[in-house]
Every structure is written in structure tokens, then in C-alpha cells.
LOMI-509496 format. One record per residue (C-alpha): residue in one letter; x, y, z. Coordinates in pm, whole numbers, plus 50000, padded with zeros to 5 digits. Layout:
N
AXYZ/...
This chain:
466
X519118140865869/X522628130165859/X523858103766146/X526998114966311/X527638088866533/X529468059966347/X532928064466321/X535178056766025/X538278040566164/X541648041465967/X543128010365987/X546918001166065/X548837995165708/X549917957265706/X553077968465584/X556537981065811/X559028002865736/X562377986065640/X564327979665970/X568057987265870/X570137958866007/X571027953866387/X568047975366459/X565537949066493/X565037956166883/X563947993266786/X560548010066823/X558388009566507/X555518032366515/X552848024766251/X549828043266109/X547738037465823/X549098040465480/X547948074565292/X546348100265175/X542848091965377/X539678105465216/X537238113365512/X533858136365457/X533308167165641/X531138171165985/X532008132266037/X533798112666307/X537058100366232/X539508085266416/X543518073266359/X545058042466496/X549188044066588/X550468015966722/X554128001266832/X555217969666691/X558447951366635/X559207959467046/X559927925867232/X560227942267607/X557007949667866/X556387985767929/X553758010767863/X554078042567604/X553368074167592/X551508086267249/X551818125967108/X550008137066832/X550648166566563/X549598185866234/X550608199365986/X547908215065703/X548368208265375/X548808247865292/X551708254665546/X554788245565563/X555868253365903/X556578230866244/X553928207366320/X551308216366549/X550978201866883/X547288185766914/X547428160167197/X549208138167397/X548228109867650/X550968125067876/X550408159167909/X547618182767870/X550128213467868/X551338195567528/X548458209867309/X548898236467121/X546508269867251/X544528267766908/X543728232366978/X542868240367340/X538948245767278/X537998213467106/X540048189367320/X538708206667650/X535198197467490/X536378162067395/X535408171366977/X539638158366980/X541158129767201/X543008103167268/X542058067567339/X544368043267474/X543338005767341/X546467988567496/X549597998367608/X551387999967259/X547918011667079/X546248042967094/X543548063166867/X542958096566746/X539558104366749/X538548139266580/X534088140866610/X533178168366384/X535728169066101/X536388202765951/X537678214765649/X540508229465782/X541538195465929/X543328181465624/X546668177865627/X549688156465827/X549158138366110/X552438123066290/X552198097766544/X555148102566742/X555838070267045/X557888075067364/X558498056067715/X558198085567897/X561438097467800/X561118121267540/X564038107967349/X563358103966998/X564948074966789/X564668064966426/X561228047866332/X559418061666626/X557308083366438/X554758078866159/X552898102165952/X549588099965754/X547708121765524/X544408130365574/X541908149165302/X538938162665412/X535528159965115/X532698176765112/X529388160565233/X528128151764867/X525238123064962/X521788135564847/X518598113865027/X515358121065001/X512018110364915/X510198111964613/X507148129564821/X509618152064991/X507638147565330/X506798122665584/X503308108765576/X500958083865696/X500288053665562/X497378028165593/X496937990065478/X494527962365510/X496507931965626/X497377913765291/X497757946865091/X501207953064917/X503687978865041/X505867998864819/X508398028464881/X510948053064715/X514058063864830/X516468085664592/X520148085764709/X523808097864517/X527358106364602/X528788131064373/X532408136764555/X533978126664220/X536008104164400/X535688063664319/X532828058564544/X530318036464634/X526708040064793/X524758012865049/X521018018065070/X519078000765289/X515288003865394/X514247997565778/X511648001866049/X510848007266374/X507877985466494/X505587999766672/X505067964266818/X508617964366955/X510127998666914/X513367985366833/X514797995166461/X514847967166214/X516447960965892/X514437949965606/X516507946965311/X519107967065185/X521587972264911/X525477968265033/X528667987264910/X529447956764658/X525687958764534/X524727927764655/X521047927164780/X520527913865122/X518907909265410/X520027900265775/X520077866365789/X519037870866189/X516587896466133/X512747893366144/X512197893965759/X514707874465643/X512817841365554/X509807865065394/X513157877065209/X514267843665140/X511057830764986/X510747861164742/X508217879464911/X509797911864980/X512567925464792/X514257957064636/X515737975164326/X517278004064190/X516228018163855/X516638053863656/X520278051963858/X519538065364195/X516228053564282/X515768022964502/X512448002764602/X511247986764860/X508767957064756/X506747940865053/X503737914564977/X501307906565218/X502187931265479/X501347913165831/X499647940466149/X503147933666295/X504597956466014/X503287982766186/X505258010466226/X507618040766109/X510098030665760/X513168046065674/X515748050365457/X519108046665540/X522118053265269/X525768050765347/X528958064165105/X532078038465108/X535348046464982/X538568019764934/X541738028265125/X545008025764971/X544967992865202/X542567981865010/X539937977665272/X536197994965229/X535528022665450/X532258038665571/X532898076265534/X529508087565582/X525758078365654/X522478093665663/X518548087865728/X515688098265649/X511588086465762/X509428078765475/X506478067565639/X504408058165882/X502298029665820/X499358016465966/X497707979765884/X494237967965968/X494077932666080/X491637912765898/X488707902566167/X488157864766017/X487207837866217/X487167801866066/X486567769066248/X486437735066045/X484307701366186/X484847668065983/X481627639666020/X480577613765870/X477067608565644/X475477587465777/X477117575566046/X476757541365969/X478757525765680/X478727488165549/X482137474865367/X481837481464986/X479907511765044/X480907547364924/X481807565065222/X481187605365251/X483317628165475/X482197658265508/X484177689765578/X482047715565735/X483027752165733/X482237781465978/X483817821865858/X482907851966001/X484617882465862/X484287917965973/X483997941765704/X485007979765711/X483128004565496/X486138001365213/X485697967065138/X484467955464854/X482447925264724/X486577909664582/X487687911364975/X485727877665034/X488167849365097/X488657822064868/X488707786665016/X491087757965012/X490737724965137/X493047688565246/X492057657065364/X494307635265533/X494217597165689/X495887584265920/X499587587265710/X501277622465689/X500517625665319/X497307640265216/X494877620265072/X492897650464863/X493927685564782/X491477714864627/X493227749664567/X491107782564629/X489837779864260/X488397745964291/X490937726364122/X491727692564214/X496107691264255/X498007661164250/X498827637164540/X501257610564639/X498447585964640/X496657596864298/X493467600664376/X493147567464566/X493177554264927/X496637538465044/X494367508465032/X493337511264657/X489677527064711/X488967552664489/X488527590064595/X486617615764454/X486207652264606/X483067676964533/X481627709564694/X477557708764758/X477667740464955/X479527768164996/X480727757665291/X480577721865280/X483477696765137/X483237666165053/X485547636265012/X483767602664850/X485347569064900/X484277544764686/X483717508464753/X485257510765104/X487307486865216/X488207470765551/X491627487465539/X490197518965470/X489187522865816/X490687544366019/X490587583466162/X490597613265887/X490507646565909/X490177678565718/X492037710065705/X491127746665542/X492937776865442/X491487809665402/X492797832565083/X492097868165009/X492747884164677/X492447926664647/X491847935364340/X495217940364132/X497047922464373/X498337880764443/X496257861564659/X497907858765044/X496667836465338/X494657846365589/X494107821065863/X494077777465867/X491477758666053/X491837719666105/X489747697366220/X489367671966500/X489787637166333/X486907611366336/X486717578466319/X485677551866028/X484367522866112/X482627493365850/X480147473765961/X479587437365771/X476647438765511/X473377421265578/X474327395765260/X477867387665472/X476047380965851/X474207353465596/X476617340365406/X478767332465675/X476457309065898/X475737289165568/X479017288265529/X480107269665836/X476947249165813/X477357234065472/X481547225665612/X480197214465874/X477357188765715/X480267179465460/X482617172565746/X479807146065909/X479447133165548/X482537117765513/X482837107465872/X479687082465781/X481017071065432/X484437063165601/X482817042265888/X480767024865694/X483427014765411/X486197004865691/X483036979265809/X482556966065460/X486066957365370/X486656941665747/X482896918565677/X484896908465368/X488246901165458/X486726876065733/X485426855465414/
């Protein structure tokens, strides 16, 4: 289905006419530099302007046409003066507004034509008056306007819209086929969008541009999946383009299309959209995946002494729902953290079991060494070895949920983390005793030498009286 409604605007050549001298206080009327190259059935429209006029006023703008196979007087088409101006085989389409004029400014005004037709190509002069109807040198322009043929083939490999349905976490891939074969220098934009069904409103995805850069709008809702590589798109066997999506989310939901576009370079040397068109590929559906996971850190046994090896456990509730097509390589893979009281973790174990590096190496910030295992399926556990005072402190666990389809990469499916608890060391039975003995024997060594002092300060005074 082909989308009439964007306009291809031909823009006002940067270059003037040369002025002859003394004539710089004339009217110069300006329209974009030819020929034009515009596809049938679309909407195009011509700018005129005035420029190089220093007074205040408003003009009057009168359009005509001449076709490319006559060679007669110009045609009158429309004027933003008069209605009795246009010529009676013109009549019918401005009545019905399919030809007009709008007035931008006073010294600007656009042709619009809404359904180009064939028999549209030709000369177009742009003729500029203050309502007197007195012509003078430069007060006219003309432009050239060729009319193509709608060449742009879309379609879908399928050839027909159907329904599509996902598991959240499945991968989504679609076909569009799209070529311009005016045999004009051409270029064609293909881009692949959707309209939520969360939302309604039409989004882009990703899409190809005129320049072939691949893109995606940097305000749009899958930009950052973009961004991180985890949707994408390419073109292979020359005119068929893919849409790559990983992991689609329930909020991908909704009806995709296919939108291509066919740009053409204007002797101005600007890029103009000369047509676009749309088509639906499908309509997809995605099943959420009903998992519920809840994580509870403790501590076994409760009590700990300093040097002891200290066990935090990580305790893990799932519930998943399954549909009838699941299979036995739907059931999520587990991945656990552990973190103290800093923002680095202490302890990470990927889905597969394997212990990754840390900041803090496999050790406490306080030296203690760390060791993780797994003695239930849903148990963790983090061992601290030889626990020290400094190792006390709140920790607390956190676990991600993976799924894995067979054929496909692993994506997340939900986090749990845990309310942190509290370490505490209590002295050992050897320290309450070594402590009072301790202070005893100081203290017995303290009286000690409070005795032998006295009694030597006596002995030398006895002896000095001699």
C-alpha cells in the first residue's frame, strides 16, 4: 500500500540570476533549479519566492504550464489573486483542492499538486506581482518538472500478513524485499516498525537510510537494545533486508511493518524523498514467562566466634508456569552475587557454575578468604574463612534468572535480591580466659615491683645513716 501523504518539497536554488547593474532594487523571483524528477500519484509541491526587494508590501503569486510536448502559450493554473485566472481545464482539480496555492509569507508561496499525473510534466513559471499586473525583468522564474513512473516493488517474502507467536525470550526475525528500478540514480531507505499493541502509537525499530547507514532513533523505545547489539538489520542477495530482534520483551507486542522510501539528488544537490510505501508483515504475539523468584540470605548457625569460617547462605524460591510447549531446556539457569557492605561484589557465579573474577580476588576487603559452593539446587553458599573482626558487617545476596531455548542465546528473565543481614563475632571461649589472666598476672607484676622498690629505698636510707 503506497503512502500518499508526505510531500516532496522542491527547494529554492541558492543561486540568483545576475542583476544587470542599477537594477539592484528590482524584483527577483526564484524557484528551484531544474529539471525535477518527481514519481507519479505523489504529492509535490514548488516553492517561488521574492528576494533581493528591500521595501514592505505583500505580492500577489500566478502560476502556469507549459507540457513538455507543446509549444504553445503557457497555461493558466492558479493564482492567489484570482480564481477567474485558471485556465477551464484546470478548473476541476483546483475546485477539489488536488492543485493550490499556499501562501508561507508575504514574498513566499507554494505550489502544491496531490496526485501527480503523467501529463503534469513540463514548465512551470512562477510569475510575482504587487497587484499591479505590470511585468518587469526578473519577475518570473521557470522550472522543469519530469514526471517517473512508480517503480518501488515491497513485499514480503510470504506474500501475506500473518500471525505470529513468541515465548518472551524467543528471537524475532523478518523479511522485507524492496527495489527502485526508474533507471534514474536512485537510492532506497528501508526501515522496519511497529505499532504496539501496548501503546498503539507506530514505532521505529531500525531502519536503513538513503546514505545506507543503519540506524535507529536515538529517542525511540529500542534504541539502547539497538545500541547494545541486540537487535539489528541487513540486506543480503541485493534487495532483501532483515530485521534481527533477541529476546523479544511482552511489550513487543504488536503489528510490524515495513516501510521503504525512494530518494533522488536534486541538481541542488540536496536528497529528496520522491516516494514511500508500507506494507504489514506481521502480527506478533509474546507469552510472558510466569516466573516468580524471591531470594532470603541467613546465617548458619547464627552464632559465630572470631577465627571461625562463617557460612552465608543464599536461599532460593522459583515458581514457573509452564505451557504445554515447553520443554525440559525452558528451565532457567541460575546466577548468583554476594556483596558486603562496599558497592563491589564480594563473589560472582555465572548460570554455568563458574566462579568470575572480582575486584577483591576471592578475599574479604579485610584479607579473609572466600570460597563459594552450591549444596542444593537452590541453596548458595558463600564460606569465609577464619573470620575476622573487620569482617563484620551486613551482606547480602542477589540472583538472576536465565533461560536458554534450544538453538538460541541465553536472555534474563527476572533478579531477586535479598534483604541484608547482619554479622556479628562473638569472642572465643579461649579469649574470655586469656584475658582475665592477662590483667591478673600485670596486675601481680605491677604490686611486685611496688614491694622491691619500697623495700630497697629503706635499705639504702638504713645505710646512708651509718
Amino acid at each position: 500500500m503506497s503512502d500518499r501523504g508526505s510531500a516532496a518539497s522542491l527547494c529554492v536554488s541558492p543561486s540568483a540570476p545576475v542583476v544587470p547593474t542599477g537594477t539592484l532594487s528590482l524584483r527577483i523571483v526564484k524557484v528551484s533549479k531544474g529539471p525535477l524528477y518527481r514519481v507519479e500519484g505523489t504529492h509535490t509541491s514548488i516553492l517561488c519566492n521574492v528576494t533581493n526587494y528591500q521595501g514592505a508590501g505583500r505580492f500577489d503569486f500566478w502560476w502556469s504550464f507549459v507540457r513538455t510536448v507543446d509549444t504553445g502559450t503557457p497555461v493558466a493554473i492558479v493564482s492567489t489573486l484570482e480564481n477567474e485566472y485558471t485556465d477551464a481545464s484546470y478548473e476541476p482539480r483546483v475546485k477539489a483542492k488536488e492543485i493550490y496555492v499556499e501562501r508561507q509569507s508575504p514574498r513566499w508561496a507554494r505550489l502544491h499538486i496531490t496526485h501527480l499525473r503523467r501529463e503534469d510534466e513540463g514548465l512551470y513559471e512562477c510569475r510575482v506581482d504587487a497587484g499591479t499586473k505590470k511585468w518587469h525583468p526578473y519577475q518570473d522564474a521557470t522550472v522543469e518538472l519530469k514526471v517517473l513512473p512508480d517503480t518501488l516493488m515491497l513485499s514480503t517474502p510470504l506474500g501475506e500478513l500473518s500471525s505470529l507467536a513468541l515465548h518472551e525470550g524467543d528471537s524475532l526475525s523478518l523479511r522485507c524485499r524492496a527495489a527502485a528500478l526508474t533507471g534514474l540514480h536512485t537510492h532506497v531507505s528501508l526501515a522496519f516498525g511497529v505499532i504496539r499493541t501496548m501503546t498503539g502509537v507506530l514505532d521505529t525499530i531500525v531502519g536503513v537510510g538513503p546514505d545506507l547507514s543503519v540506524e535507529s532513533p536515538p529517542a525511540g523505545p529500542y534504541w539502547s537494545r539497538f545500541y547494545r547489539g541486540q537487535l539489528g538489520m541487513e540486506k543480503i542477495k541485493g534487495d532483501t533486508y532483515i530485521l534481527r530482534m533477541d529476546h523479544v520483551k511482552p511489550q513487543d507486542a504488536g503489528l510490524y511493518h515495513c516501510t521503504a522510501a525512494e530518494w533522488i539528488q536534486d541538481p541542488d544537490g540536496s536528497w529528496q524523498k520522491i516516494l514511500e510505501k508500507r506494507i504489514s508483515l506481521k502480527n506478533l504475539t509474546v507469552e510472558p514467562n510466569d516466573l516468580r523468584l524471591g531470594v532470603v540470605a541467613s546465617l548458619a548457625p547464627v552464632k559465630f566466634y572470631r577465627g571461625d569460617t562463617v557460612q552465608l547462605h543464599c536461599n532460593v524460591t522459583l515458581a514457573i508456569g509452564h505451557s504445554e510447549d515447553q520443554g525440559d531446556d525452558d528451565e532457567p539457569q541460575l546466577a548468583v552475587g554476594w556483596w558486603g557492605e562496599g558497592k563491589e561484589p564480594l563473589a560472582l557465579v555465572d548460570r554455568r557454575g563458574v566462579l568470575l573474577p572480582t575486584a577483591w580476588h576471592g578475599r574479604t576487603p579485610s584479607g579473609s578468604e572466600l570460597s563459594p559452593d552450591r549444596p542444593a539446587p537452590l541453596c548458595f553458599r558463600l564460606h569465609i574463612h577464619r573470620a575476622t573482626k573487620a569482617d563484620q558487617g551486613r551482606y547480602r545476596c542477589q540472583v538472576t534468572s536465565w533461560g536458554q531455548r534450544r538453538g538460541t542465546k541465553p536472555y534474563l528473565l527476572a533478579t531477586a535480591q535479598s534483604e541484608p543481614v547482619t554479622l556479628y563475632l562473638y569472642l572465643s571461649p579461649s579469649d574470655t580466659l586469656v584475658i582475665p589472666l592477662s590483667v591478673g598476672a600485670a596486675l601481680s607484676l605491677s604490686v611486685a615491683i611496688s614491694i622491691i622498690t619500697a623495700v630497697t629505698c629503706c635499705f639504702l636510707r638504713k645505710l646512708a645513716k651509718r
